[in-house]
ChimeraX commands (.cxc) that place a marker at each C-alpha (Angstrom):
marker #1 position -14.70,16.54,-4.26 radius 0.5
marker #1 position -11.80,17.65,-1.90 radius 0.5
marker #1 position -10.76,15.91,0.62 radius 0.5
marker #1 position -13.15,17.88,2.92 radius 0.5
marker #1 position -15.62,16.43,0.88 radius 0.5
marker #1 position -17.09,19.63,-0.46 radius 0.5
marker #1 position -17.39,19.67,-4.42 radius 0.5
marker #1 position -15.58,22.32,-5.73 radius 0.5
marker #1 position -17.41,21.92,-9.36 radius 0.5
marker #1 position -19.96,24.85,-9.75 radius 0.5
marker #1 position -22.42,25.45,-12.61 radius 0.5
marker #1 position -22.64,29.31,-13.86 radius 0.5
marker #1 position -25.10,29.96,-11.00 radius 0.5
marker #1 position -22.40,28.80,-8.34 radius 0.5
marker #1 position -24.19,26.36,-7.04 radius 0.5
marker #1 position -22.44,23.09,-6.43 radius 0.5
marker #1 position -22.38,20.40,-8.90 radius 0.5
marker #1 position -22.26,16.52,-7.81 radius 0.5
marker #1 position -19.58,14.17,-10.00 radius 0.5
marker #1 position -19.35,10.37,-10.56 radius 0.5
marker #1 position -16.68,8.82,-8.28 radius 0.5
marker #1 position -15.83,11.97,-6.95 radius 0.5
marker #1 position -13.44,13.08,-10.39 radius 0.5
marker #1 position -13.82,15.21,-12.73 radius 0.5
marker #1 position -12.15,12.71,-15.53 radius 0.5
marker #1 position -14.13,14.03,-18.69 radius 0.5
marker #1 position -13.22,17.52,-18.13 radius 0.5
marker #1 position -10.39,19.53,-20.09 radius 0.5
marker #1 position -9.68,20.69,-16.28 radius 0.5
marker #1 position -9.63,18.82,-13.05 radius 0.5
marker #1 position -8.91,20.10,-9.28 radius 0.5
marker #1 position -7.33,17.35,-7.81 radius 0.5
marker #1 position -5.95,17.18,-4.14 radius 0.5
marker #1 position -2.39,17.09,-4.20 radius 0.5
marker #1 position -1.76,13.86,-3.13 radius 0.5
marker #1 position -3.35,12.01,-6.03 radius 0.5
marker #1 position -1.18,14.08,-8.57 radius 0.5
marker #1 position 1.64,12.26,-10.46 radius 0.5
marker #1 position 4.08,13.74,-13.18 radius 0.5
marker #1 position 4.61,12.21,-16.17 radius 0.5
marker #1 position 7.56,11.74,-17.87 radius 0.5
marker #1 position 7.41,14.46,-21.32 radius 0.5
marker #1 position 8.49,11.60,-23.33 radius 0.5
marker #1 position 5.84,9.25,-22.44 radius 0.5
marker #1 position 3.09,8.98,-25.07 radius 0.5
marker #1 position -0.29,9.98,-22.87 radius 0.5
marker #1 position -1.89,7.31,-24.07 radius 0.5
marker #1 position 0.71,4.68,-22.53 radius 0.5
marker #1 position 0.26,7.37,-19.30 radius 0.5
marker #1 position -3.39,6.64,-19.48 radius 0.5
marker #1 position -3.76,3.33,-19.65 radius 0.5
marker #1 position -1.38,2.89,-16.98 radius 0.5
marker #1 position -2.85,5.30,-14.57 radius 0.5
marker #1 position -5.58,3.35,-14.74 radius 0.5
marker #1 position -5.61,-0.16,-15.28 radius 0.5
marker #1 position -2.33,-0.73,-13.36 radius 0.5
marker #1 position -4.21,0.91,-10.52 radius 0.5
marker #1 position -7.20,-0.26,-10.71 radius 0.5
marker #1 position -6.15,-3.75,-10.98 radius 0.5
marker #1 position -3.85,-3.74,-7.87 radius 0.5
marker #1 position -6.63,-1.73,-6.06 radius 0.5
marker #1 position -9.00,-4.85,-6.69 radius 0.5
marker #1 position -6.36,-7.47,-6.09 radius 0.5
marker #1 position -5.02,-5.67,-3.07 radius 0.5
marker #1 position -8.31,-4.44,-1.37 radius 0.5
marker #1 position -11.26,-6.82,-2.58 radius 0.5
marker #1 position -9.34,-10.05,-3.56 radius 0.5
marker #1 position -6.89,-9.66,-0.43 radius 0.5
marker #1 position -4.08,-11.08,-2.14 radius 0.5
marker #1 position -0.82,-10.71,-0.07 radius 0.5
marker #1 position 2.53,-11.05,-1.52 radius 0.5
marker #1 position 3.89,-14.64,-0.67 radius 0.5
marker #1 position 7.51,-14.99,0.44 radius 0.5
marker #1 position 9.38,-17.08,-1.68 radius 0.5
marker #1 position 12.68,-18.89,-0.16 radius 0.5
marker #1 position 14.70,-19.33,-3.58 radius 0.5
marker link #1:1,2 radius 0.2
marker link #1:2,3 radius 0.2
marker link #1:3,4 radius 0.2
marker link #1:4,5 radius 0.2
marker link #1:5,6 radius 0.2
marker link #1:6,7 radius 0.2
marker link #1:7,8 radius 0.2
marker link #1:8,9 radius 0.2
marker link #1:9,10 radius 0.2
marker link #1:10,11 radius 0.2
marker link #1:11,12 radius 0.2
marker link #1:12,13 radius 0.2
marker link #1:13,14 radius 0.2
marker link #1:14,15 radius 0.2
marker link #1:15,16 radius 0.2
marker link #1:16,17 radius 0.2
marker link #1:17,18 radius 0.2
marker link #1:18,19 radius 0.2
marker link #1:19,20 radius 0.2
marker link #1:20,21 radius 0.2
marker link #1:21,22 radius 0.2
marker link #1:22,23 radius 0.2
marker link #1:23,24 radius 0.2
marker link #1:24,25 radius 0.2
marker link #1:25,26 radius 0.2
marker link #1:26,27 radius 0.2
marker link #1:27,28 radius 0.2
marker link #1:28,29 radius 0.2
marker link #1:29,30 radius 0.2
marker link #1:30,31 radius 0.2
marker link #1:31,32 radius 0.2
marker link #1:32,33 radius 0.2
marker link #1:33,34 radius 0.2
marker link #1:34,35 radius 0.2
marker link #1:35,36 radius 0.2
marker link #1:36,37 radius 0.2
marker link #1:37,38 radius 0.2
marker link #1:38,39 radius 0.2
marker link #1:39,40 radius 0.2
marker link #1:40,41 radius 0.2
marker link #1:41,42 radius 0.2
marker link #1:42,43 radius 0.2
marker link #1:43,44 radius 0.2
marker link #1:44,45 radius 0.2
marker link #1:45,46 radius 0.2
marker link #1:46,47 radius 0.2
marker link #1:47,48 radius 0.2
marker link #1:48,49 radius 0.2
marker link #1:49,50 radius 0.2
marker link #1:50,51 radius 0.2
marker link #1:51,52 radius 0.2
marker link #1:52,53 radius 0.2
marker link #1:53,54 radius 0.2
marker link #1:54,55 radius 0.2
marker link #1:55,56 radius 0.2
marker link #1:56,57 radius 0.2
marker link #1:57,58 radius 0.2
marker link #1:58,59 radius 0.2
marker link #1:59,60 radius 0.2
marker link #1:60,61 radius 0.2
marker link #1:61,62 radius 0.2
marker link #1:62,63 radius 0.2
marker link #1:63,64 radius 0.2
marker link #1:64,65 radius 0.2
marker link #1:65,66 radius 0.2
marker link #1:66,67 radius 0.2
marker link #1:67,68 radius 0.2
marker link #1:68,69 radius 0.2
marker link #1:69,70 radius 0.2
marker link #1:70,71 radius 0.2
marker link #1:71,72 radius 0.2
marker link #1:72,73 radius 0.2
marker link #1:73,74 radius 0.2
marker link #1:74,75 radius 0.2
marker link #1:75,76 radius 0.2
view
């Protein structure tokens, strides 16, 4: 979904299609807003890319936002 919240997935009908988590992830194509687009590096190997994309962000996402770990200042 956009950010306006209106899926912009359509079966050959045209009538909207719902996704899981609001991505299109399995697809060959995606339309992403352009705020959650990042470009990677041509000489990064995808799948480094891919597991970074998403396990660095989902673990700081669930350490940040569900654990509420804050960063502790250290006087060293």
């Amino acid at each position: 979904m956009a950010l306006d919240t209106e899926s912009r997935l359509r079966n050959k009908k045209g009538q909207s299609i719902a996704h899981g988590v609001r991505a299109a992830t399995f697809a060959e194509y995606a339309i992403v807003d352009q705020s959650q687009v990042v470009e990677v590096p041509a000489d990064m190997p995808l799948d480094r890319a891919a597991l970074l994309s998403c396990g660095v962000i989902t673990g700081y996402g669930a350490v940040v936002n569900r654990a509420k770990v804050r960063p502790v200042k250290v006087w060293w």
